[in-house]
C-alpha positions as CSV (number, residue, x, y, z in Angstrom):
1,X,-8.5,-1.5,5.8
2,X,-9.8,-4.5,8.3
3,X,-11.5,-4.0,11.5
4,X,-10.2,-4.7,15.0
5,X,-11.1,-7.1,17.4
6,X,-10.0,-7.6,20.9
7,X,-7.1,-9.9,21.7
8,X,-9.1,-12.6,23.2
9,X,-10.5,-15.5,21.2
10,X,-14.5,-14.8,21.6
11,X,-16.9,-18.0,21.5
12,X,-18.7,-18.5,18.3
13,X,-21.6,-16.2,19.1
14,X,-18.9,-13.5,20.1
15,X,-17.3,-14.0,16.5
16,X,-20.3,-13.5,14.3
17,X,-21.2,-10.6,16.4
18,X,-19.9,-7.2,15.1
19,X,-17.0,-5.4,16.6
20,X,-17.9,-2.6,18.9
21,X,-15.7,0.8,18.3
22,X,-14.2,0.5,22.0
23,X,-12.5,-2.8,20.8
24,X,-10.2,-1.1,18.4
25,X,-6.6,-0.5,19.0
26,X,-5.6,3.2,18.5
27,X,-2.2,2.8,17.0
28,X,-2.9,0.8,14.3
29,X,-5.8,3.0,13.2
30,X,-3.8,5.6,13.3
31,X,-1.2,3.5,11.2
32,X,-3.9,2.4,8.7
33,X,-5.0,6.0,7.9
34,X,-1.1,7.0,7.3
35,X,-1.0,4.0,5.2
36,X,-3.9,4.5,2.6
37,X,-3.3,8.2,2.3
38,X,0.7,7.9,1.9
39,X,-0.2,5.0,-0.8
40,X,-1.9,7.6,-2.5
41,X,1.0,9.8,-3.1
42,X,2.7,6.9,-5.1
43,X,-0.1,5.7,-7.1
44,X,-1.4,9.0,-8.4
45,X,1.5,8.2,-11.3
46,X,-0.5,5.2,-12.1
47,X,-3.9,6.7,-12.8
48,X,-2.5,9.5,-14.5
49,X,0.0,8.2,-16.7
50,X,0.6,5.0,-18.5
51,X,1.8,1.8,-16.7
52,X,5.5,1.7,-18.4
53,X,5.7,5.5,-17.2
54,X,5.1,3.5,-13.8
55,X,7.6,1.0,-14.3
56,X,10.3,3.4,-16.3
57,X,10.2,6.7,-14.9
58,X,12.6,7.8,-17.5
59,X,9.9,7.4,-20.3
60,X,7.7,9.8,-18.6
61,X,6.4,12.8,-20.7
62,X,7.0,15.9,-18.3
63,X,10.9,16.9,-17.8
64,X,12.1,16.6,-14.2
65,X,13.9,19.5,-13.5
66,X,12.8,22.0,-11.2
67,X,9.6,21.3,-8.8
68,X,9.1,18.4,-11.0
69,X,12.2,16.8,-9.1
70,X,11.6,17.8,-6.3
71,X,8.0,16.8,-6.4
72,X,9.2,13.3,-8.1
73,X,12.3,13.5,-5.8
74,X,9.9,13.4,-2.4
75,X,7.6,10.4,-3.7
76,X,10.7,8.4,-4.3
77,X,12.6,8.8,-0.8
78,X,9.2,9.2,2.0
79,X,6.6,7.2,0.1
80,X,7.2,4.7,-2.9
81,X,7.4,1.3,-1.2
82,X,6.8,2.6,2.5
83,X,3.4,2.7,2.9
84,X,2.0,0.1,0.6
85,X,5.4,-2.7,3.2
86,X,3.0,-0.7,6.7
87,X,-0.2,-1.6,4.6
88,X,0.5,-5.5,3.7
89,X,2.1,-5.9,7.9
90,X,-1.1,-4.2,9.1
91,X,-3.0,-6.6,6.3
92,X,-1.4,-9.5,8.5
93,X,-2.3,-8.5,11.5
94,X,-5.7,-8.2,10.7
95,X,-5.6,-11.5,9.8
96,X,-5.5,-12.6,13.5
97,X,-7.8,-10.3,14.8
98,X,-10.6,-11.6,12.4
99,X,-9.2,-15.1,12.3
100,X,-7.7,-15.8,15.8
101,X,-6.4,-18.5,16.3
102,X,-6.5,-21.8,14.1
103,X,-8.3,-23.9,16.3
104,X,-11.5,-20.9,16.3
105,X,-13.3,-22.7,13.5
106,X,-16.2,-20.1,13.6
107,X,-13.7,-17.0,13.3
108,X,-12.0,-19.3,10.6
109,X,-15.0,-19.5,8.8
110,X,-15.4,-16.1,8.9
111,X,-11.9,-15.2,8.1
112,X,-12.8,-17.0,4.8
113,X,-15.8,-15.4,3.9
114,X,-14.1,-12.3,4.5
115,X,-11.2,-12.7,2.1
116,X,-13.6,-14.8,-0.7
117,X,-15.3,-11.2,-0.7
118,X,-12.6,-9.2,-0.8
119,X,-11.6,-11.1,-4.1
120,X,-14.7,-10.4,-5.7
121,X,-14.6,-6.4,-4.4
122,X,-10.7,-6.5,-5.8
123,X,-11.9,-8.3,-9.8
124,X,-14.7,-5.3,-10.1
125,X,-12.1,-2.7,-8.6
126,X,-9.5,-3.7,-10.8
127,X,-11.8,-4.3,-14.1
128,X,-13.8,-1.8,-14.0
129,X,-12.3,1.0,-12.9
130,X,-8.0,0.6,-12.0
131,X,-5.6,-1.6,-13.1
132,X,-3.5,-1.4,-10.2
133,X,-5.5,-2.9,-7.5
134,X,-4.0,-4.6,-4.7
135,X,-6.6,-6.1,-2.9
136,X,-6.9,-9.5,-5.3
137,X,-3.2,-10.0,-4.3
138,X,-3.9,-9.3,-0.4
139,X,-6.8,-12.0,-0.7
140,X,-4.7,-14.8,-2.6
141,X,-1.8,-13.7,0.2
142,X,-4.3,-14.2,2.7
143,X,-5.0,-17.1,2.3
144,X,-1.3,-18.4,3.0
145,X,-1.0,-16.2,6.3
146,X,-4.3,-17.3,7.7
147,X,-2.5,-20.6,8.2
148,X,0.1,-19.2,10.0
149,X,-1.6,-16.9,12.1
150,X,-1.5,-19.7,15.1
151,X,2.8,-19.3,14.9
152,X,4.4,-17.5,17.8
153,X,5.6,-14.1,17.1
154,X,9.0,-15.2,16.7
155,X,9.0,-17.5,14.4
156,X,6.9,-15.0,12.1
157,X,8.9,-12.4,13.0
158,X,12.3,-14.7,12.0
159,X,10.6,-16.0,9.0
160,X,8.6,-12.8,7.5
161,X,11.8,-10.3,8.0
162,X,14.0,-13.1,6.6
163,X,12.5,-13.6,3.6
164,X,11.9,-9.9,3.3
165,X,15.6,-8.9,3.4
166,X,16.5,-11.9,1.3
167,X,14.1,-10.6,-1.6
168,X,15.4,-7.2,-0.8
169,X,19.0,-8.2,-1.4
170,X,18.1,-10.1,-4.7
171,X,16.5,-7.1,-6.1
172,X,19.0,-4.9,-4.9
173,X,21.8,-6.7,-6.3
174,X,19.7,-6.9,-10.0
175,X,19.3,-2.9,-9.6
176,X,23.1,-2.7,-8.9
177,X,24.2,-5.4,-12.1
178,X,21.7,-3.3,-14.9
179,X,24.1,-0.1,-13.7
180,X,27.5,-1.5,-12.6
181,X,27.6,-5.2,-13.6
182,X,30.0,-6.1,-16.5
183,X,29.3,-4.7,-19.9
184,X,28.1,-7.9,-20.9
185,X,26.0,-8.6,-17.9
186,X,24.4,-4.7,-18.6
187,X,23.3,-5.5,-22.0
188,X,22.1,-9.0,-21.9
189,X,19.9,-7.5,-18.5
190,X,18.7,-4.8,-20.7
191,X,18.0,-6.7,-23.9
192,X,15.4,-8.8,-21.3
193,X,13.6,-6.6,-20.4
194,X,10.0,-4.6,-22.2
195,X,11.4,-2.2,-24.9
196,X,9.3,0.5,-24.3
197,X,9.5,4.6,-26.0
198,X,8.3,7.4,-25.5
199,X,6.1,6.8,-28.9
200,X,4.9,4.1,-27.1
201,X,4.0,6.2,-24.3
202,X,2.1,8.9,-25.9
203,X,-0.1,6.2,-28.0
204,X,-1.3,4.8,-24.8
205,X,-2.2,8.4,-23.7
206,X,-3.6,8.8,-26.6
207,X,-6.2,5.7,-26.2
208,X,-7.2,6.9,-22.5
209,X,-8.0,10.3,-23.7
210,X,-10.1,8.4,-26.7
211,X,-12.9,7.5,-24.4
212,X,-14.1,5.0,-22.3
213,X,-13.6,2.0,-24.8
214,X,-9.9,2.9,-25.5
215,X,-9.5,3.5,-21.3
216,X,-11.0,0.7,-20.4
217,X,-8.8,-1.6,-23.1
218,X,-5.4,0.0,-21.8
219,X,-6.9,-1.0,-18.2
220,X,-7.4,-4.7,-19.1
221,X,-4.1,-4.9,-20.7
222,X,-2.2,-3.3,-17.7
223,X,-4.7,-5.3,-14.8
224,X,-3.7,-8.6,-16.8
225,X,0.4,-8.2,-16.9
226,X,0.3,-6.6,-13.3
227,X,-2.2,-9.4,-11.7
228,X,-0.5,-11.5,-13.3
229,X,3.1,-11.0,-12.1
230,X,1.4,-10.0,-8.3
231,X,-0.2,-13.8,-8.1
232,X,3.0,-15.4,-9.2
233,X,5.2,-13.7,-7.9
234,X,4.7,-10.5,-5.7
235,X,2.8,-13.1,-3.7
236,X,6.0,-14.5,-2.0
237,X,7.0,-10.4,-1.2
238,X,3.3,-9.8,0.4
239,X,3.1,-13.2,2.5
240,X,6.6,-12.0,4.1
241,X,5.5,-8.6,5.2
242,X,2.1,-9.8,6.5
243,X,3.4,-12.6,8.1
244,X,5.8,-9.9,9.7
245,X,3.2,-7.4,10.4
246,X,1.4,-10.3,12.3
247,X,4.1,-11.7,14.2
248,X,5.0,-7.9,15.2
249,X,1.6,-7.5,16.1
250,X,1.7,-10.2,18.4
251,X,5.1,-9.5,19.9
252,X,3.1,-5.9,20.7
253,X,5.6,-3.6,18.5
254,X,3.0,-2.4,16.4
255,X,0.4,-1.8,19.0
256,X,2.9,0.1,20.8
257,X,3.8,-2.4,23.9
258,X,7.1,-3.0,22.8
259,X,9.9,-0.9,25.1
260,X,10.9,2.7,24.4
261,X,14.6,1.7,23.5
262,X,13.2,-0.9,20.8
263,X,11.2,2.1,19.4
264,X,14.1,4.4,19.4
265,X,16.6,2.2,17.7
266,X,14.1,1.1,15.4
267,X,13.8,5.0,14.3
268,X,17.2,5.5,14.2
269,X,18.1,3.0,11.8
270,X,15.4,3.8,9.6
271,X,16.1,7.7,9.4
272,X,19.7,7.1,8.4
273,X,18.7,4.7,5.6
274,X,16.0,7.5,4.7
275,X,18.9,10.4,4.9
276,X,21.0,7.9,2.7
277,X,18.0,7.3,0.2
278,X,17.1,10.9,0.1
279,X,21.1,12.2,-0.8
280,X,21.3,9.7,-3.6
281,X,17.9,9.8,-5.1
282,X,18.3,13.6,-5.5
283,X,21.9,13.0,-7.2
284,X,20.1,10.3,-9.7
285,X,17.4,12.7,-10.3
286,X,19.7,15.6,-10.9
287,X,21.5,13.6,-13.4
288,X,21.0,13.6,-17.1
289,X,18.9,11.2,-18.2
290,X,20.8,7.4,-18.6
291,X,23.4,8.9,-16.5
292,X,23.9,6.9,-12.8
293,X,26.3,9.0,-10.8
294,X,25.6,6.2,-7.8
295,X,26.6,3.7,-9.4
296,X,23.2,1.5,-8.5
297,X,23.7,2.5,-4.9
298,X,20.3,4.5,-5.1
299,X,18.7,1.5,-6.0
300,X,20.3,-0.7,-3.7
301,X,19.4,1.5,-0.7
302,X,15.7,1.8,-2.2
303,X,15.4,-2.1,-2.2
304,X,15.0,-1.9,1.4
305,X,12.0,0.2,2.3
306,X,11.2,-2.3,5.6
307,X,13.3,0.0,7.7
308,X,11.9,3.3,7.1
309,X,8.5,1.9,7.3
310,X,9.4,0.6,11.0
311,X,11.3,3.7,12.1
312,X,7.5,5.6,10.8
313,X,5.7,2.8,12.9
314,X,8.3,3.7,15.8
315,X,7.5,7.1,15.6
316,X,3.7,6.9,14.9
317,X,3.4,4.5,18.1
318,X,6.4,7.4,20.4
319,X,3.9,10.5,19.4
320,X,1.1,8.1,20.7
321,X,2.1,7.6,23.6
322,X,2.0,11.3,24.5
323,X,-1.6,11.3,24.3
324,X,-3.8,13.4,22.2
325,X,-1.7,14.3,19.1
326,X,-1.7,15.8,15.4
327,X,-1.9,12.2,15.3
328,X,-5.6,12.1,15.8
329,X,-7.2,13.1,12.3
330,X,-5.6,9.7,11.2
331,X,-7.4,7.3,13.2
332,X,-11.4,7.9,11.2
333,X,-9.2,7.9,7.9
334,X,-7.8,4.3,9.1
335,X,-11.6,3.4,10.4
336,X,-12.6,3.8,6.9
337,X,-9.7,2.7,4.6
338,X,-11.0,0.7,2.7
339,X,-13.7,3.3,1.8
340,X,-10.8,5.6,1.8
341,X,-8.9,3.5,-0.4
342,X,-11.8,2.3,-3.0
343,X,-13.2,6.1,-3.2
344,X,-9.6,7.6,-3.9
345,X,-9.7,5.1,-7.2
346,X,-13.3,7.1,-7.6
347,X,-12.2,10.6,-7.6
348,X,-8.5,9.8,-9.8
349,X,-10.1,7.6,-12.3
350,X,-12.7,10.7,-12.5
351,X,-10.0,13.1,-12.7
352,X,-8.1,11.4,-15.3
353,X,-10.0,9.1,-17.9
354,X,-13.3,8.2,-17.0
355,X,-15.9,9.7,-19.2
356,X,-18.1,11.9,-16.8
357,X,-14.3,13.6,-15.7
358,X,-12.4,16.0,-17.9
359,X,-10.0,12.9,-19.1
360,X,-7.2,14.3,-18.0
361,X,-5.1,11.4,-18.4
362,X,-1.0,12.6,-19.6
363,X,-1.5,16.3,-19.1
364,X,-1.0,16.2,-15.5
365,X,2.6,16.7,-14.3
366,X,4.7,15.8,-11.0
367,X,3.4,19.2,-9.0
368,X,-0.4,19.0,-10.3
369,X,-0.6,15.6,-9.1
370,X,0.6,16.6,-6.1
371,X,-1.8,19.2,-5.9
372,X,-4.7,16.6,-6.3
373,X,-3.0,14.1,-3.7
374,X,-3.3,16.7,-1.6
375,X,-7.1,17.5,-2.2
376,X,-8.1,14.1,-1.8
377,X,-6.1,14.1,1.7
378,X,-8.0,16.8,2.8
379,X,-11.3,15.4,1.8
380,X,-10.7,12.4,3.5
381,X,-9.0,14.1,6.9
382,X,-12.8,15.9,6.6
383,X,-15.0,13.2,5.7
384,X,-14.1,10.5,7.5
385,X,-14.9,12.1,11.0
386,X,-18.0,13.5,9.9
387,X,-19.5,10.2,8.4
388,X,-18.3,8.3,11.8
389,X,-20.1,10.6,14.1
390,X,-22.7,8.8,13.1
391,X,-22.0,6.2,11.7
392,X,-20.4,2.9,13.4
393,X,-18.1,2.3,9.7
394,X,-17.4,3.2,6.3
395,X,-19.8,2.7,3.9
396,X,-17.9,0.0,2.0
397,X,-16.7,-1.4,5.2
398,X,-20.4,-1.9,6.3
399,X,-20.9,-3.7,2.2
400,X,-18.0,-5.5,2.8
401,X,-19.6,-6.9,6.3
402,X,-22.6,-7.7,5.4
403,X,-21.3,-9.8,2.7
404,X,-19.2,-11.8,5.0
405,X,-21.9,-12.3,7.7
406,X,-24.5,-13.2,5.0
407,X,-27.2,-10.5,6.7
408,X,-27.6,-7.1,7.0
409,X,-25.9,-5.3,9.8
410,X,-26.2,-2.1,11.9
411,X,-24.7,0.6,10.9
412,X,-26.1,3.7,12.9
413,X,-24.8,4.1,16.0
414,X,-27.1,4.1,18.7
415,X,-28.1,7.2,20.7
């Protein structure tokens, strides 16, 4: 979603100057386009389907049995929580390569700029069109990291994967307590939290499917309870990973400098705790519904998505290294995530309640949506080459520029 710059800290002409292409760093493009389409696959729920559905898949209006659980199933175990952990670390990173280091006041400046826009870009993405934008939280978080982007790696390595296992074990043991906790404990949990029924559910359908008005009022209530809790408190959770992401970045893990050993640990760890996930999420799902044959242990394993996002990191950067790959379709997507990202809120907002689409909104089940992640994959894997052969950036990337510079800039590539 941000552009790359080179490792060394340019003089203040340098950093007002726009990053050529040869600058970039492969593996992290390549990680960037995995991200924003593997995001996709999680939030697809969210445009189609009310936010408690979101929050409580149990509530949800389709059955999941059959290729509903397994469609459900697959979200759960590769992608809810993976990609959006490898899209705040690459987030933090970024925030050196624009930034550098402290002492670079024009970069700084520029760094500021950047993230003041990106606010403004997140309040009309998340106003107007999706509830569950995550850019207004990466531009509050940003603002914290940018004054730590001067710390050595290891100290943001120590600090960012501290606080991120830390918050992982907290959640992890709430998830276990509202399943195996005393009876006491269980109720009192339960009786704290949003009361929510299906009848609850199918009115808010009901209102997206009404029109634009009752869409747009269902938005505003969901984009105010979910900002809300991100700037107060998912805040703590995003600084973590980006100040993570960037102290990996520097340490040259994530642009693939680390050794092969480190790599191949890395992926071991992470795909036994993914074999582990995937066995118990497919007992829970196969479970009536209430029932937790686990015991919490599903959820406990799930509260610590940081290792399979670093074993996919360790494999994106071992494929890489081999050279031209199947890899290589993900490196425009990642060039233009940000367009990538904003325009997938375009089509599924179309798709589901916005009033030029068919206002599908509640009628699509586990396996359709599916079906449209995968169109819009496809349209992006297509598109995003095809716009960068001639063109230096995204579209929104080049709005988003030109903002921060205060001036129009090229966007053509020369012949």
């Amino acid at each position: 979603m941000e552009r790359q710059a080179s490792e060394t800290t340019p003089n203040q002409s340098e950093a007002l100057a726009p990053v050529k292409s040869e600058a970039r760093i492969v593996t992290l493009d390549i990680m960037r386009g995995l991200a924003v389409l593997g995001i996709l696959a999680v939030n697809v729920v969210s445009f189609g389907l009310p936010f408690m559905v979101y929050s409580n898949a149990d509530l949800s209006p389709f059955p999941v049995t059959g290729a509903n659980a397994v469609a459900r199933w697959s979200v759960d175990v590769f992608f809810h929580q993976k990609f959006i952990t490898l899209f705040s670390m690459l987030f933090g990173a970024s925030i050196f390569l624009v930034g550098g280091d402290r002492d670079d006041e024009a970069r700084g400046r520029l760094l500021r700029r950047r993230l003041f826009w990106l606010a403004v870009i997140a309040l009309i993405h998340g106003l107007a069109f999706w509830y569950g934008d995550v850019l207004l939280l990466y531009a509050w978080s940003g603002l914290f990291v940018m004054l730590m982007r001067s710390m050595p790696a290891g100290v943001l390595i120590g600090v960012g994967l501290g606080v991120t296992l830390f918050l992982g074990a907290m959640q992890a043991g709430l998830a276990w307590l509202m399943v195996a906790g005393p009876p006491e404990v269980v109720e009192a949990m339960k009786q704290g939290q949003p009361q929510d029924t299906l009848e609850a559910v199918q009115a808010a359908i009901a209102a997206y499917r009404s029109g634009w008005a009752g869409a747009m009022g269902q938005n505003l209530m969901s984009w105010a309870f979910l900002q809300g809790a991100s700037l107060t408190m998912f805040v703590f959770s995003t600084v973590a990973l980006m100040m993570t992401g960037l102290g990996l970045f520097k340490a040259g893990f994530l642009s693939g400098r680390a050794p092969t050993w480190v790599y191949l640990a890395v992926l071991a760890v992470g795909a036994a705790v993914l074999a582990l996930l995937g066995v118990l999420e497919w007992t829970e799902i196969m479970a009536p519904k209430g029932a937790h044959p686990t015991r919490g242990l599903a959820e406990v394993v799930a509260s610590f998505p940081i290792f399979v996002t670093l074993a996919y990191v360790s494999l994106i950067v071992l494929v890489a290294r081999k050279g031209p790959s199947w890899l290589a379709p993900l490196r425009p997507v990642g060039q233009m995530a940000f367009t990538n990202y904003l325009s997938q809120t375009l089509i599924m907002t179309t798709v589901f309640y916005m009033p030029w689409g068919p206002r599908l909104f509640g009628q699509v089940d586990y396996v359709g949506m599916w079906g449209l992640v995968a169109a819009v994959w496809a349209l992006q894997l297509i598109w995003s080459p095809l716009w960068l052969a001639r063109f230096s950036m995204g579209p929104l990337e080049w709005v988003w520029r030109c903002l921060t510079y205060g001036r129009v800039v090229p966007i053509r590539k020369e012949a």
